[in-house]
FIPA-487804 format. One record per residue (C-alpha): x negated, y, z; residue number from 1. Coordinates in Angstrom, 1 decimal. Example, Ala and Ser with C-alpha at 12.3 -4.5 7.8 and 13.67 -1.06 7.14 Angstrom:
2
REC        u        v        w   num
REC    -12.3     -4.5      7.8     1
REC    -13.7     -1.1      7.1     2
% end
This chain:
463
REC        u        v        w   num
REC      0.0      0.0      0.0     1
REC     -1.2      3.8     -0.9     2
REC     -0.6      4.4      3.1     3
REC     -3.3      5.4      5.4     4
REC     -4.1      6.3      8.7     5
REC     -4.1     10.3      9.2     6
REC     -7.2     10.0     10.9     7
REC     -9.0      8.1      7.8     8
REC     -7.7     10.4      5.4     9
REC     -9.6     12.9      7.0    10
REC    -12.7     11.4      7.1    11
REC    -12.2     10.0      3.8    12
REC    -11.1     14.2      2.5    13
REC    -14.8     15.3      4.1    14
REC    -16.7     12.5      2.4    15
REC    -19.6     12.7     -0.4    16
REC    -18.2      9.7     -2.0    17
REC    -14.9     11.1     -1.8    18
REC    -15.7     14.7     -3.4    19
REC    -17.6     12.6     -6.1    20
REC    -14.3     10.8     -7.1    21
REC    -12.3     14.0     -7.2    22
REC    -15.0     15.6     -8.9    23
REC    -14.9     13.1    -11.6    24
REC    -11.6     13.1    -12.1    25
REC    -12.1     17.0    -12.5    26
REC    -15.0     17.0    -14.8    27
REC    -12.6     15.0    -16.8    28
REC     -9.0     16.5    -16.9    29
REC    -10.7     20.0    -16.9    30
REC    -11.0     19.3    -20.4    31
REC     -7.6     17.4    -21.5    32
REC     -5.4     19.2    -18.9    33
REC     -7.2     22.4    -17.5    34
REC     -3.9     24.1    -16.4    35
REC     -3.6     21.2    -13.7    36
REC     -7.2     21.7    -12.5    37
REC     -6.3     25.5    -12.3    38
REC     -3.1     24.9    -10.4    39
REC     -5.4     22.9     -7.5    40
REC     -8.1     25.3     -7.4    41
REC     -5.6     27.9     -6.1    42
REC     -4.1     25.2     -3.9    43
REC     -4.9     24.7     -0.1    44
REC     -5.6     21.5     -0.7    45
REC     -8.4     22.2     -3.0    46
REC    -10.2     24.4      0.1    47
REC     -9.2     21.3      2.3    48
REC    -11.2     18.9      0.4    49
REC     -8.3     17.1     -1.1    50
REC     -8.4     16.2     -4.5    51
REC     -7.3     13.9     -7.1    52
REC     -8.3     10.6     -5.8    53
REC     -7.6     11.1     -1.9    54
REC     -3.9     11.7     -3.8    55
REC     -3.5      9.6     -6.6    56
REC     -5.2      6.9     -5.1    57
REC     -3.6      3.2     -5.0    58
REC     -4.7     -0.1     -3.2    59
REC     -4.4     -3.3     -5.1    60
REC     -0.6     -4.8     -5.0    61
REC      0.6     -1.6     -5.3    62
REC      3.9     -1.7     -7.8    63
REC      2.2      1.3     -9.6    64
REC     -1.0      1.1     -9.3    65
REC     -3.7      0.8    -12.7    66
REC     -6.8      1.0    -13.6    67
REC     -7.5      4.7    -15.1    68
REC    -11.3      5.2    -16.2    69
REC    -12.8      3.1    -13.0    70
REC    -10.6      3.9    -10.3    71
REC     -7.2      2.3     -9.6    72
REC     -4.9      5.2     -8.8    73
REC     -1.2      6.0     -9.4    74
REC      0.7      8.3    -10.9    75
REC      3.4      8.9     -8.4    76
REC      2.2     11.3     -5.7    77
REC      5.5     10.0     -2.9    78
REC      6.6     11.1      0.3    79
REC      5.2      8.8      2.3    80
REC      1.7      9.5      0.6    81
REC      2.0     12.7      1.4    82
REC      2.9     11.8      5.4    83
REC     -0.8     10.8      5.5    84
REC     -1.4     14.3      6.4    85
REC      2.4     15.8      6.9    86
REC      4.0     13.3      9.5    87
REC      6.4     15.3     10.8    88
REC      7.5     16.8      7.3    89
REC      7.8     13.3      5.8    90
REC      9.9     12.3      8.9    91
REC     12.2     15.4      8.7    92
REC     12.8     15.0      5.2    93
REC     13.1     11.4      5.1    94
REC     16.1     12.3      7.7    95
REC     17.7     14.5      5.3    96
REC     20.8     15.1      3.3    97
REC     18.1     15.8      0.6    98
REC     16.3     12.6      0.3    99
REC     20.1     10.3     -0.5   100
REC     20.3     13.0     -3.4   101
REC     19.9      9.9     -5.7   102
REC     23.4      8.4     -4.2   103
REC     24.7     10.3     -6.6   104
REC     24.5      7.7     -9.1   105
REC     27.4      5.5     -9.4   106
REC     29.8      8.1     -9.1   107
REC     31.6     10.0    -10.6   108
REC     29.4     12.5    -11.9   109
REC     27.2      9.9    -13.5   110
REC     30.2      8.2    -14.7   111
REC     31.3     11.4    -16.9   112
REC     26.8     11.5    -17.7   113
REC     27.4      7.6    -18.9   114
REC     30.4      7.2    -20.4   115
REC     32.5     10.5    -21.1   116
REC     29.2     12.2    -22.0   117
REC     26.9      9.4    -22.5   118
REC     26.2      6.0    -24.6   119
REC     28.3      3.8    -21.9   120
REC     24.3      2.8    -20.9   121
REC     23.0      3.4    -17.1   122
REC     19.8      5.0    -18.5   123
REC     21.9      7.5    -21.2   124
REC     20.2     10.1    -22.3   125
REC     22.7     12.7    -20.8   126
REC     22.1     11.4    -17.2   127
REC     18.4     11.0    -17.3   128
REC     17.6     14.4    -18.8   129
REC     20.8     15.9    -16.5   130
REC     21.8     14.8    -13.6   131
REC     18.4     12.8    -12.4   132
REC     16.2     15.5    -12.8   133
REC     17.9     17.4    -10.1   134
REC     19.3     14.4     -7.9   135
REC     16.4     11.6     -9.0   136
REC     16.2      8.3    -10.5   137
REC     15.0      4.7     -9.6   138
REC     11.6      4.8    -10.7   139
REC     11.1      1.8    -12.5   140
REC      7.6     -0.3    -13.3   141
REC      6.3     -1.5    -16.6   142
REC      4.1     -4.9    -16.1   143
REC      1.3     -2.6    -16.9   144
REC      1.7     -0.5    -14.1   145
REC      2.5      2.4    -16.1   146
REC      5.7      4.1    -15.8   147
REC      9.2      3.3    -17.4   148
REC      9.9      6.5    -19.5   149
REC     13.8      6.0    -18.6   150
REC     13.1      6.8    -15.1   151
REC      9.8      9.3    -15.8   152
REC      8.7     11.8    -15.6   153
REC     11.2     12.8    -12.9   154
REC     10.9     14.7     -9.7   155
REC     14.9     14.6     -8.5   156
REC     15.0     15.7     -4.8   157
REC     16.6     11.7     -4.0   158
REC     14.0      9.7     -6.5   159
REC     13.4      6.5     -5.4   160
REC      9.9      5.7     -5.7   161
REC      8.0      2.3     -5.8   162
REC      6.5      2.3     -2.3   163
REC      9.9      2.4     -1.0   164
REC     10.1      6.0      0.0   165
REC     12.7      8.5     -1.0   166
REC     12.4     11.7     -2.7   167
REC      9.8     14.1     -4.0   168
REC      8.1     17.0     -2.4   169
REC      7.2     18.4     -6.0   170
REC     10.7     18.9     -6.4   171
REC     10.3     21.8     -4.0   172
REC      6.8     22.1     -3.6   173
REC      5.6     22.3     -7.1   174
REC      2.4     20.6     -8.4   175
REC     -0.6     20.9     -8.2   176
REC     -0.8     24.0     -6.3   177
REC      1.7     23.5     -4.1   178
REC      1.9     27.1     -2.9   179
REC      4.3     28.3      0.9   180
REC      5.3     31.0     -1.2   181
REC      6.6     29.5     -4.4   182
REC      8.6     26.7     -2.2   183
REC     10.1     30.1     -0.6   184
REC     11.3     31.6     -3.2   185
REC     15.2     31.5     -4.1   186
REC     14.4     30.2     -7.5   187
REC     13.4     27.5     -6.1   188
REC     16.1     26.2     -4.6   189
REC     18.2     27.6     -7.5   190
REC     16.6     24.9    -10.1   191
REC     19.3     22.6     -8.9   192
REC     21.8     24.7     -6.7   193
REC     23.4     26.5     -9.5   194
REC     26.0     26.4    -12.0   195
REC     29.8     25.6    -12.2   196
REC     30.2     23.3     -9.6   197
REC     27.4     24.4     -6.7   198
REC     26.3     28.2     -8.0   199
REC     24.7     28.7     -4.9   200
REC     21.6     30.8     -6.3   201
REC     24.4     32.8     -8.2   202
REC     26.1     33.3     -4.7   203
REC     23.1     34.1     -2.8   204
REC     22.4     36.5     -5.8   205
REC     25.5     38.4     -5.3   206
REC     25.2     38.4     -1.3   207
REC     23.8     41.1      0.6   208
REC     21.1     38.8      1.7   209
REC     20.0     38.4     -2.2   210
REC     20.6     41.7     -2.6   211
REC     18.1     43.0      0.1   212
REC     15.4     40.1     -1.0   213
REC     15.6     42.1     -4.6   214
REC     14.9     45.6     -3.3   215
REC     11.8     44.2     -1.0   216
REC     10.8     41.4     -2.8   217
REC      7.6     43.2     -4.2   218
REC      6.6     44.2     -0.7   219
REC      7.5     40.6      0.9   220
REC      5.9     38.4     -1.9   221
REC      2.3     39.0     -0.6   222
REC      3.4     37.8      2.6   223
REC      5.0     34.6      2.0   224
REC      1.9     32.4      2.1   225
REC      1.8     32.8      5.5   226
REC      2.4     30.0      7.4   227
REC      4.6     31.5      9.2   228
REC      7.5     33.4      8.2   229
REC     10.0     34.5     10.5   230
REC     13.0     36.4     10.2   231
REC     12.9     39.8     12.4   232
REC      9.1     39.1     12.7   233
REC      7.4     38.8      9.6   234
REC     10.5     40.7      7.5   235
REC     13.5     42.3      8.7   236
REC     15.9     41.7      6.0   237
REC     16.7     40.3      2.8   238
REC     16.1     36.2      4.3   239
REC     16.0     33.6      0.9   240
REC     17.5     30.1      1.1   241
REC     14.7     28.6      3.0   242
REC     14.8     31.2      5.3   243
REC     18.2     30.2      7.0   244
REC     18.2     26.3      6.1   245
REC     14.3     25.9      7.2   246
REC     12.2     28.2      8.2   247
REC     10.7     28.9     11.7   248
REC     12.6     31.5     14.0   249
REC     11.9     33.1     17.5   250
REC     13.8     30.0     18.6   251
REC     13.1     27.4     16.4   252
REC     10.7     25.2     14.4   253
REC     10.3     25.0     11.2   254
REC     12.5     22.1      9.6   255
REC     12.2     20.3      6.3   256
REC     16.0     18.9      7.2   257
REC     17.8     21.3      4.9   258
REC     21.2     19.8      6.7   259
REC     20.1     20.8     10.3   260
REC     22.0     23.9     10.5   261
REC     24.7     23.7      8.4   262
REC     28.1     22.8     10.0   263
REC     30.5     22.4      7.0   264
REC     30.5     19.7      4.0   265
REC     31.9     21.7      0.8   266
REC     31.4     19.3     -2.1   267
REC     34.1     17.0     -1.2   268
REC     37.4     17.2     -2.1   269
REC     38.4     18.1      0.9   270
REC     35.5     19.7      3.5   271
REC     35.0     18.1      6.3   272
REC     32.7     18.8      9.3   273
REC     29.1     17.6      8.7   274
REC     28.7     14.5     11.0   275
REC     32.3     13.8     10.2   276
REC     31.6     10.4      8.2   277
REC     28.6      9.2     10.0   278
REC     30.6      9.4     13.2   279
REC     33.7      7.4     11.3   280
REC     31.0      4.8     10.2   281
REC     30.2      4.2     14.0   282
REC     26.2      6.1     13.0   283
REC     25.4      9.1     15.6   284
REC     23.8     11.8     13.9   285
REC     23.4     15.8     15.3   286
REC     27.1     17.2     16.0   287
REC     27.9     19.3     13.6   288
REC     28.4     22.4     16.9   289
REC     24.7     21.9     17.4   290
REC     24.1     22.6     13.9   291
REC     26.3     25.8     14.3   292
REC     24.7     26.7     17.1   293
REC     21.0     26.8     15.5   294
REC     22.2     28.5     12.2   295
REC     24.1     30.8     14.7   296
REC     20.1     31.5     16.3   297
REC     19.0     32.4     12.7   298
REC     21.5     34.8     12.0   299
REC     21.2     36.5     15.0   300
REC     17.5     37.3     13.9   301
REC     19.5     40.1     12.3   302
REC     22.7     40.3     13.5   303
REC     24.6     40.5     16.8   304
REC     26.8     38.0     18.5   305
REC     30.4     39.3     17.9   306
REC     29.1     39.6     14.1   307
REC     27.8     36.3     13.5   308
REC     31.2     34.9     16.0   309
REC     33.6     36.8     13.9   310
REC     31.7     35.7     10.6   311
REC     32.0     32.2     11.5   312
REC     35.9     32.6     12.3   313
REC     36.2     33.9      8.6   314
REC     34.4     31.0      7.4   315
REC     36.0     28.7      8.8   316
REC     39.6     30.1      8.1   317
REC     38.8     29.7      4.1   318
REC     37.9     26.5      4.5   319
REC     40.8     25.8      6.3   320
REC     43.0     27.7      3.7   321
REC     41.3     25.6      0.8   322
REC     41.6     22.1      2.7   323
REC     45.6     22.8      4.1   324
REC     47.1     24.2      0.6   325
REC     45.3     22.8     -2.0   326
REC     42.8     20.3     -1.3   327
REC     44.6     17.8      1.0   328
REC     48.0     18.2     -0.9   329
REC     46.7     17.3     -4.3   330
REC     44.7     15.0     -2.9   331
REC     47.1     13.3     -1.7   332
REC     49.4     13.4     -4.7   333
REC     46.6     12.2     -7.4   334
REC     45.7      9.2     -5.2   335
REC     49.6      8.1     -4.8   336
REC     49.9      8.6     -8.6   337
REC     46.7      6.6     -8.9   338
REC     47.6      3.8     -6.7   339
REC     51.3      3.9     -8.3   340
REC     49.8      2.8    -11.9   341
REC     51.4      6.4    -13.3   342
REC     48.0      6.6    -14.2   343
REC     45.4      4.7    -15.5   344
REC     43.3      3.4    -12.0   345
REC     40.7      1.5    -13.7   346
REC     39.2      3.9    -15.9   347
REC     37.9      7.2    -15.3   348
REC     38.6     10.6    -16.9   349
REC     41.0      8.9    -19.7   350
REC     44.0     11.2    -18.3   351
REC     44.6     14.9    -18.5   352
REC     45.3     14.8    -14.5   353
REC     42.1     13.1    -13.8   354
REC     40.0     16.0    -15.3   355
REC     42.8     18.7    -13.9   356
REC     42.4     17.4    -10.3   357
REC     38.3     17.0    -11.2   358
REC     37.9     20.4    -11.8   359
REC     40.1     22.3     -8.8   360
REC     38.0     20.6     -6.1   361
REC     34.9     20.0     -7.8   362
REC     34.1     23.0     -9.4   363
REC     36.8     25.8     -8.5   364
REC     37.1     24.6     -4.9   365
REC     33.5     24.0     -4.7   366
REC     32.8     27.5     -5.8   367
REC     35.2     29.2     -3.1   368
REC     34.0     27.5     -0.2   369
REC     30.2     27.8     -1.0   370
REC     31.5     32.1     -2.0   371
REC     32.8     31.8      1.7   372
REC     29.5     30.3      3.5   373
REC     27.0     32.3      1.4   374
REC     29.0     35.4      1.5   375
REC     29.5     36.2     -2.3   376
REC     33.2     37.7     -2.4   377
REC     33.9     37.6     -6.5   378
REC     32.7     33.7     -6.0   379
REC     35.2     33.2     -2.9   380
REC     38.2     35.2     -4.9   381
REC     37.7     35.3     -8.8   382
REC     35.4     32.5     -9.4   383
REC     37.0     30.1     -6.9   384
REC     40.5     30.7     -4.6   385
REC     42.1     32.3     -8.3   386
REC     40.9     29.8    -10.3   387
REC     41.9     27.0     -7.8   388
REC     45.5     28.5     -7.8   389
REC     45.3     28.8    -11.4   390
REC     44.5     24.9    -11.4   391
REC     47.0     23.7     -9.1   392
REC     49.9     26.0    -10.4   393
REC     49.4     26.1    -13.8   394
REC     47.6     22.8    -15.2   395
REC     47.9     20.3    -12.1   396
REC     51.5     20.4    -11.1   397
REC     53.1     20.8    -14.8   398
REC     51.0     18.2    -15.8   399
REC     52.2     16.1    -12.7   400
REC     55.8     16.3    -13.1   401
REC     55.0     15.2    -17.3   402
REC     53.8     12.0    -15.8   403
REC     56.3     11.9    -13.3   404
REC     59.2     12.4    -16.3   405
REC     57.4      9.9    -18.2   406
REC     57.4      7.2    -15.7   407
REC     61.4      7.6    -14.8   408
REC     61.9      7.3    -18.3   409
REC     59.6      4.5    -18.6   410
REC     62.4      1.7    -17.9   411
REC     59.8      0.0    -15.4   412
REC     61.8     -0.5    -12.1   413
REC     57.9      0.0    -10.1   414
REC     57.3      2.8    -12.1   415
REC     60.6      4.4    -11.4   416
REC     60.5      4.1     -8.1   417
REC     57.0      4.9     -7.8   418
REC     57.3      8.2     -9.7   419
REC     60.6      8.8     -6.9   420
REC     58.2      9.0     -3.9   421
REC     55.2     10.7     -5.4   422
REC     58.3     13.4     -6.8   423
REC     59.6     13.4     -3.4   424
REC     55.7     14.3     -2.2   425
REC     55.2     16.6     -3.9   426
REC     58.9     18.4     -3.8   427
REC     57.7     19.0     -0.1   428
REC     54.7     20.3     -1.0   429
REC     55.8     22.6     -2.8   430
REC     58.2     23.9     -0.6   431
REC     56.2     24.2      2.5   432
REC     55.6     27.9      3.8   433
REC     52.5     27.8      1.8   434
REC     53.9     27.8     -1.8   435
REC     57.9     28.4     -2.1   436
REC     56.7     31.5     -3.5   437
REC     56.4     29.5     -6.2   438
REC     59.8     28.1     -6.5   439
REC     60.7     31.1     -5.8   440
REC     62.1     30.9     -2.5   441
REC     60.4     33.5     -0.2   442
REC     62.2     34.6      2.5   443
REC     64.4     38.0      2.7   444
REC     61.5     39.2      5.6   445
REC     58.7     37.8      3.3   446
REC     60.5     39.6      0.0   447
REC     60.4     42.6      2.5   448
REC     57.0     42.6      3.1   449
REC     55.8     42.3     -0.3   450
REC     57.8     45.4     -1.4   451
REC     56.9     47.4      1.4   452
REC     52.9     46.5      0.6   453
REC     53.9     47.5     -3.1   454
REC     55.3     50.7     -2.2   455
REC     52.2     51.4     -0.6   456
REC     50.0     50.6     -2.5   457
REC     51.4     52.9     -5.3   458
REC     51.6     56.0     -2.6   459
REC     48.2     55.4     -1.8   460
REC     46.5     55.6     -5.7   461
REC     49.4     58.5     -6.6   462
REC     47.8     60.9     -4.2   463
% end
């Protein structure tokens, strides 16, 4: 195994023999690749003593080790060959929401990469240039040693790598200079948290927090090599994603658990608090209040109490909002018209309701619940809550009741009374306080209320 003692990696690091390995390598590759020879000379490693070999090196058995111009190295650079010298960094990380990023495949976002995108293969094209270069593949082995070119080159935050070990630290921690201040950067993070579905470096863009970073970012960027930098210490506003999720503060260490502080799951179709499904699958795991409770210690490197308090209560009121009138209700009524047969259960995405429901939690919901936590307003309003209400109003519900119509017409006595009980559903959906608007049955006081906000509003913009 490429695993070693942190004490003999040291002395290995300071040895002649070992310079002269490094040095070969260099001699070499400063020819055929001199941009990564210029990337380690500005790295820390290279005024460590770390090169190439004390790296790259392999021990005989390894999966991926071969013979390269005398030595036997390998290509892959893992986690756990890095925890020769970064213990407590492997540890956190292997800990991390980050390292199961390669779960992802199998479901259904890799179902839409492999069939509804793809060439109904595991390896298609549109998954392993897509979704695996952010979430990471299953790095596979050629009898050679050398590297399956269906699963590399690939640095996916949740790659599983030959030796066992999950994810990358190049994902974050680019190679081969591997610089504090690049890792830092929102950008960073941004390669992957950004789009249609997760747009949180367009969020954090839009937040004050991105927008202060802008205005000092030529004065902060010298700085961020540090090893330390701590909010209300080292800068006193404008934090970037690391800042919050894992940086050091007056009160805490520095973590490479990017899940540590946060308190909410938004991905999901409906959110649920953090440690929610490792508690229901008997695992204990930090409570989601102690989370909370350290992210509530980084804001208040900036802000006070009653701010950060009252924050949270907004927070967690749209995510409430999100979860109690849209997510759980359609939800509910696309799993009951799954289960019924109304729909197709054994094959994904081959109905117009499948992609309707799809697209209100995964990317419209998504989008107003990460608006909320990152504090990017248009995201919470136009780019999510509208467009959710949009969805469910316009697309999902018409588009329900069509299948609903079809199945009572369907002669199928199942069907029929199926389609009766997912009707009657979603009849009391839609006339809970919540939406009756819609059915047009507000209230006389509600009716009231509206006029009277109406009124004004017009008094207000006629002055």
């Amino acid at each position: 195994m490429k695993y070693l003692s942190l004490f003999f990696t040291v002395a290995w690091c300071l040895s002649a023999q070992a310079g002269k390995e490094s040095q070969a390598c260099i001699a070499c590759h400063q020819a055929t690749s001199p941009g990564i020879v210029g990337q380690w000379k500005q790295s820390k490693h290279s005024k460590s003593s770390v090169g190439c070999f004390e790296c790259h090196r392999a021990e005989e058995g390894d999966k991926d080790g071969f013979r390269h111009n005398g030595f036997f190295i390998a290509t892959i650079v893992s986690p756990k060959d890095c925890s020769q010298c970064h213990e407590k960094e492997y540890q956190e990380f292997q800990a991390s929401h980050h390292s199961e990023a390669a779960k992802i495949l199998g479901s259904l976002d890799n179902v839409l990469a492999e069939v509804v995108e793809g060439n109904m293969k595991r390896d298609s094209p549109s998954a392993v240039s897509g979704c695996w270069q952010c979430h990471g593949s299953e790095i596979k082995v050629l009898a050679n040693g050398r590297l399956d070119p269906t699963t590399w080159p690939n640095t996916g935050m949740g790659r599983l790598n030959p030796d066992g070990s999950k994810g990358s630290c190049s994902a974050c921690h680019i190679r081969h200079n591997f610089s504090r201040a690049q890792a830092r950067m929102p950008e960073n993070c941004g390669r992957c948290h950004m789009g249609p579905d997760h747009p949180q470096i367009e969020v954090y863009t839009e937040s004050k927090h991105g927008i202060a970073f802008a205005a000092h970012r030529s004065r902060y960027e010298p700085l961020m090599e540090k090893e330390e930098w701590i909010p209300g210490k080292d800068f006193e506003q404008g934090p970037t994603c690391s800042t919050c999720h894992m940086s050091a503060t007056r009160d805490l260490p520095l973590t490479h658990d990017v899940g540590s502080r946060i308190s909410w799951t938004l991905r999901p179709p409906i959110s649920e608090k953090i440690d929610a499904a490792a508690l229901a699958s008997g695992r204990q795991v930090k409570p989601w209040q102690d989370r909370r409770a350290d992210m509530k210690k980084v804001c208040g490197s900036c802000h006070a109490v009653n701010w950060v308090d009252n924050w949270y209560q907004q927070y967690d009121n749209m995510v409430g909002l999100y979860n109690d009138k849209f997510g759980r209700p359609a939800t509910r009524l696309y799993q009951m018209t799954r289960a019924a047969g109304l729909i197709t259960s054994d094959i994904e995405f081959d109905d117009e309701l499948e992609f309707t429901y799809y697209f209100l939690w995964h990317h419209e919901g998504c989008r107003a619940r990460h608006g909320a936590a990152m504090m990017g307003p248009d995201y919470t309003q136009w780019h999510g809550n509208f467009e959710v209400a949009h969805r469910f109003y316009m697309e999902f519900v018409p588009q329900l009741r069509e299948v609903l119509r079809k199945a009572s017409q369907s002669g199928d006595p199942a069907k029929i009374e199926a389609a009766k009980k997912v009707q009657a559903e979603l009849d009391q959906v839609l006339n809970s306080d919540a939406h009756r608007w819609f059915l047009g049955k507000m209230s006389p006081a509600e009716q009231e209320a509206r006029k009277k906000a109406s009124e004004e509003f017009k008094k207000r913009y006629a002055q």
